[in-house]
PANUTI-396956 format. One record per residue (C-alpha): x, y, z; residue in one letter. Coordinates in steps of 0.1 Angstrom, whole numbers, padded with zeros to 4 digits, always signed. Layout:
BEGIN
XYZa/...
END
This chain:
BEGIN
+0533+0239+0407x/+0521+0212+0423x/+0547+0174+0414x/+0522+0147+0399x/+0539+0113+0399x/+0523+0080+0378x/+0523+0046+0392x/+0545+0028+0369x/+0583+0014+0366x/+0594+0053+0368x/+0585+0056+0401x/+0596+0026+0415x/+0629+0033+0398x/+0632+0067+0409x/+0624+0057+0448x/+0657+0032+0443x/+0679+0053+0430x/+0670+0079+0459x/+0659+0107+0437x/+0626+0110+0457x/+0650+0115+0487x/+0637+0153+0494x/+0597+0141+0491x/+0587+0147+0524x/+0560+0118+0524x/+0548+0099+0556x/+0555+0061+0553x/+0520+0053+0556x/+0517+0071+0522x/+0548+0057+0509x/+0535+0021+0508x/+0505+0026+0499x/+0518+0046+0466x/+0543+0014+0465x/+0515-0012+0468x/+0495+0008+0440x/+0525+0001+0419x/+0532-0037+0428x/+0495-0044+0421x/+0499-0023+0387x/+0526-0046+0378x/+0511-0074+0388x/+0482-0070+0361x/+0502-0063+0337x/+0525-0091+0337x/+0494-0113+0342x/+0478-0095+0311x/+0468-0123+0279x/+0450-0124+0250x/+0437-0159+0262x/+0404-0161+0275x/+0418-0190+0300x/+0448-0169+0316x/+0423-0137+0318x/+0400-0158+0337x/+0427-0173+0358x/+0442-0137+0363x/+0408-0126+0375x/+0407-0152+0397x/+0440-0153+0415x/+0439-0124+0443x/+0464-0094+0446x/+0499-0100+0456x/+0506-0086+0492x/+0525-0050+0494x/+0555-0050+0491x/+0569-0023+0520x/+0602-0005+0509x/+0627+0014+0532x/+0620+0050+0540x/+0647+0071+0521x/+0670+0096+0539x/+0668+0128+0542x/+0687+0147+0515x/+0708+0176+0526x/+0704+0195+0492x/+0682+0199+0469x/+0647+0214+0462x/+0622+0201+0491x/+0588+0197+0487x/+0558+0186+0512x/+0532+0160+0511x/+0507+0184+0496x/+0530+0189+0468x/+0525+0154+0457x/+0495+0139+0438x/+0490+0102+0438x/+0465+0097+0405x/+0443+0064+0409x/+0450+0037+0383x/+0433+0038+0347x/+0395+0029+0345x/+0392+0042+0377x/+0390+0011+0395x/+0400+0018+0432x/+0426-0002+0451x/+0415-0039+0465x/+0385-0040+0440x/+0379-0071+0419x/+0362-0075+0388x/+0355-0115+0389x/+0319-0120+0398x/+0306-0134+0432x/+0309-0170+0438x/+0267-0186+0430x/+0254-0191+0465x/+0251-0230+0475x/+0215-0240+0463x/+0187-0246+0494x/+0184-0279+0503x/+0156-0278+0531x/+0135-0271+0504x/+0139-0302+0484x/+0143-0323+0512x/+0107-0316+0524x/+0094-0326+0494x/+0102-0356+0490x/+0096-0367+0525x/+0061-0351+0520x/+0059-0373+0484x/+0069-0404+0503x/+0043-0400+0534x/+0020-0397+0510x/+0026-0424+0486x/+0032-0444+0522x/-0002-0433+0536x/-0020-0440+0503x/+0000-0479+0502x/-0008-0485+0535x/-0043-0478+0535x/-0051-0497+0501x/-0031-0526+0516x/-0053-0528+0549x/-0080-0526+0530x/-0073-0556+0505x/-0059-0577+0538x/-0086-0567+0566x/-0114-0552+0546x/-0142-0534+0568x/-0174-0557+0583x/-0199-0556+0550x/-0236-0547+0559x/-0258-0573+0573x/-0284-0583+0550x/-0319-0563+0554x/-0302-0536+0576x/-0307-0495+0566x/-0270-0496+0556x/-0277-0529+0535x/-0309-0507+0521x/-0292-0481+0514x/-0261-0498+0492x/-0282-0518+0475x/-0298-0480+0462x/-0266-0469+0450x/-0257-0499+0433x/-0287-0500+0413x/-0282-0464+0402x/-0244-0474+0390x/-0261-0506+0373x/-0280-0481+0353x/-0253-0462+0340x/-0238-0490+0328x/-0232-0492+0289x/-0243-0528+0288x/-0272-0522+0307x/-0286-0495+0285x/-0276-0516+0255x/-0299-0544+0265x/-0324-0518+0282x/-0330-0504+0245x/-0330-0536+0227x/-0371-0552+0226x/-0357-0580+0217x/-0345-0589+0255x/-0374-0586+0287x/-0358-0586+0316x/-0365-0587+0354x/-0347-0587+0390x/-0334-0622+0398x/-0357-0646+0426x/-0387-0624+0428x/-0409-0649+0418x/-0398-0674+0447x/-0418-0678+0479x/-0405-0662+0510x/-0400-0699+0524x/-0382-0708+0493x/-0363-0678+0493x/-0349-0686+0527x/-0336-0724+0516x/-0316-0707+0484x/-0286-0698+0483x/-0280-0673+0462x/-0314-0656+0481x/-0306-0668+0508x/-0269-0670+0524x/-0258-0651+0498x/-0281-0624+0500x/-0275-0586+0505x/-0254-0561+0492x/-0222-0580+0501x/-0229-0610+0491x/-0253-0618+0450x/-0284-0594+0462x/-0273-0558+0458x/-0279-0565+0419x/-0284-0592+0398x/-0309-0587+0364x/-0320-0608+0342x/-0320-0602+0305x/-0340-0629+0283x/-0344-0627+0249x/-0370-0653+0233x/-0359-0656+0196x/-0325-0673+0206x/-0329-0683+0241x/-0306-0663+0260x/-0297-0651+0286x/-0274-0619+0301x/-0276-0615+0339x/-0259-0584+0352x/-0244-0591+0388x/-0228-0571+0414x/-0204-0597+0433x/-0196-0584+0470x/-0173-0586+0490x/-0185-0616+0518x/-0184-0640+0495x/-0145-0636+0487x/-0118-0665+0494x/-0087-0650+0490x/-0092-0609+0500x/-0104-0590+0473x/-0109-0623+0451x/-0143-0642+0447x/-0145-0675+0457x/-0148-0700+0433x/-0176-0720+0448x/-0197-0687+0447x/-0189-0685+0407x/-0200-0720+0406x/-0233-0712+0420x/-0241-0686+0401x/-0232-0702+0372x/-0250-0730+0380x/-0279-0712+0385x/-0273-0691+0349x/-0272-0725+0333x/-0306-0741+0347x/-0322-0708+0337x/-0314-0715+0301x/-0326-0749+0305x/-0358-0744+0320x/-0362-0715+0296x/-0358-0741+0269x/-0382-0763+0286x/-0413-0741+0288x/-0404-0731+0324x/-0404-0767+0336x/-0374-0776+0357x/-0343-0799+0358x/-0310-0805+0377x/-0279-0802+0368x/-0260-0832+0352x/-0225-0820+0345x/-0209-0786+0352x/-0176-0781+0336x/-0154-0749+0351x/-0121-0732+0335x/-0114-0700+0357x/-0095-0681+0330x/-0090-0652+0353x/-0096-0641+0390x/-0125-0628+0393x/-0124-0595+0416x/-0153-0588+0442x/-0170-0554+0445x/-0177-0547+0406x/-0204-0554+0383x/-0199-0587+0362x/-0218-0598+0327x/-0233-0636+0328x/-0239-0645+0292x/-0260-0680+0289x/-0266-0697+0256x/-0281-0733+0249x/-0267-0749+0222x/-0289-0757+0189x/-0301-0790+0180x/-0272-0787+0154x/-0246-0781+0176x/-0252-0812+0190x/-0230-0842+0187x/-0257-0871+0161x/-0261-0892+0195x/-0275-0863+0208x/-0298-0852+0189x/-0336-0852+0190x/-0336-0855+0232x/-0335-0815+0237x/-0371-0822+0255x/-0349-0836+0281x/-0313-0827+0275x/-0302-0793+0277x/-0266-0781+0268x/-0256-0748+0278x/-0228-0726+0272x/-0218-0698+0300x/-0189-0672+0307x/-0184-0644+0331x/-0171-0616+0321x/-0160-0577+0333x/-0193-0559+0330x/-0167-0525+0318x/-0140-0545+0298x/-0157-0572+0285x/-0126-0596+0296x/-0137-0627+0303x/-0129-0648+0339x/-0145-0682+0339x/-0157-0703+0314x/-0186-0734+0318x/-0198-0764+0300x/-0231-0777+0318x/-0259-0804+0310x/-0291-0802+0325x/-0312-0833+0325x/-0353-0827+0331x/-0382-0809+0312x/-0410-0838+0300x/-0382-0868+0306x/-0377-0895+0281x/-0415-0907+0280x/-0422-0870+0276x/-0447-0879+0301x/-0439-0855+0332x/-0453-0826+0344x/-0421-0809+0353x/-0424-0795+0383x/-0393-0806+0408x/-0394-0800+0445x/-0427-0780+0448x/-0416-0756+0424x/-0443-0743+0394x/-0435-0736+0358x/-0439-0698+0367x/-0413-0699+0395x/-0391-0712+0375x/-0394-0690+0344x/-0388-0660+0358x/-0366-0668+0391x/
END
């Protein structure tokens, strides 16, 4: 009948008080049934009900073996051999060195992460950098009458037309409209300005229409302002906005006149907002009625034109300059005069 022996205190007790003397076991056996027993002990005395200590005890490795001293041999006694004892494993069958606390979480990859945001930051770079160039050193605009100056003033007529404000007015009989300067001469067109140095797609030519409506004497002139005719970059200059208004202005006034002409008396500027090149722009013109004007004024509208003017975002509607102007012109005081100033005809000047 074959000896089974229990780790526990018994057998620890039994191997100190020598009565395992006549076990013939090899000392390699003999500490590892001794170890099996220390580390038996061990979880016991580290056993708790609290759920801190069991997760400390889980924690905490093994104790080392503890190696004990190889007993005598008796000289009495019954003898048995190594195959006579049975070392049985501990209970739930967990084998010796195991450990039931779970594997440390693996350290998180950082390469990962790191690329992207070094790829968010090139590109939030790149993006910076190039919209910055582009607002300090801007790229040569087209020269005025050129394929490429063609070809941009195309497109920006197509995007004029898909405006909101443009269809608005478009759909309204109430306004006739036409392009700005088409009834000027070549000749005069080459002394202006506006049709002149200011010409092309970069400059007050890529777009500008004129909206008229005859009931109430306005005026709306839809404008693309470019980008050669900036002071600060990006930002139109505000000579350029003078002009134009200038020229808004005297068409009101020579509207109000029967197409006869004038020149301007006072122009009175307050730039509410910068005014941004490259985008389309709404001009609205009105002359003031004979009751809007002060008593001492009154009754000299055949020479005397007030006008009111803004500019405003063609998209948002928010506004950027303000004028005040007073033409002086039309039949004069002795409503004798034919009108016509510089060479110019009544038609030019109705429609330029």
């Amino acid at each position: 009948m074959a000896l089974r022996i229990r780790y526990g205190d018994g057998l620890l007790r039994l191997a100190r008080h020598g009565r395992l003397a006549s076990f013939q076991l090899p000392r390699t056996h003999l500490e590892a049934s001794t170890a099996a027993v220390v580390h038996c002990r061990s979880r016991l005395q580290t056993f708790s009900t609290s759920p801190f200590r069991r997760q400390d005890s889980k924690r905490q490795p093994p104790p080392p073996p503890i190696p004990l001293p190889r007993p005598p041999q008796a000289s009495g006694g019954t003898s048995h051999s190594v195959e006579d004892v049975q070392i049985l494993p501990p209970a739930g069958g967990a084998a010796e060195g195991s450990s039931s606390s779970p594997p440390p979480p693996k350290p998180k990859s950082r390469p990962v992460r790191r690329f992207i945001f070094a790829a968010a930051f090139l590109l939030f770079g790149t993006i910076g950098g190039s919209s910055l160039r582009l607002l300090v050193s801007p790229p040569e605009p087209p020269q005025p009458g050129s394929e490429s100056d063609k070809y941009m003033t195309e497109i920006l007529h197509q995007q004029a037309e898909a405006l909101p404000v443009f269809k608005s007015l478009g759909a309204d009989p109430a306004w006739e409209s036409w392009d700005a300067y088409h009834t000027l001469s070549p000749q005069h067109r080459a002394q202006h300005i506006a049709a002149g140095a200011m010409a092309g797609s970069s400059g007050v030519g890529g777009y500008q229409r004129i909206f008229y409506n005859k009931s109430t004497g306005e005026l709306r002139s839809l404008i693309f302002f470019g980008a050669s005719i900036t002071g600060w970059p990006g930002v139109i200059h505000g000579g350029a906005l003078a002009t134009i208004l200038d020229e808004s202005c005297g068409r009101a006034a020579f509207k109000q006149w029967g197409g006869m002409s004038g020149m301007t008396a006072n122009l009175k500027l307050s730039y509410v907002k910068a005014t941004l090149a490259n985008g389309f722009y709404l001009i609205r013109v009105k002359p003031r009625a004979e009751e809007d004007l002060p008593e001492s004024d009154r009754g000299k509208r055949h020479y005397k034109s007030f006008v009111d003017a803004t500019i405003e975002d063609a998209v948002t509607g928010k506004v950027t300059v303000i004028a005040e102007a007073l033409f002086i012109g039309g039949r004069g005081r002795d409503n004798k005069s034919d009108g016509t100033w510089g060479g110019t005809t009544r038609d030019e000047n109705a429609r330029f």
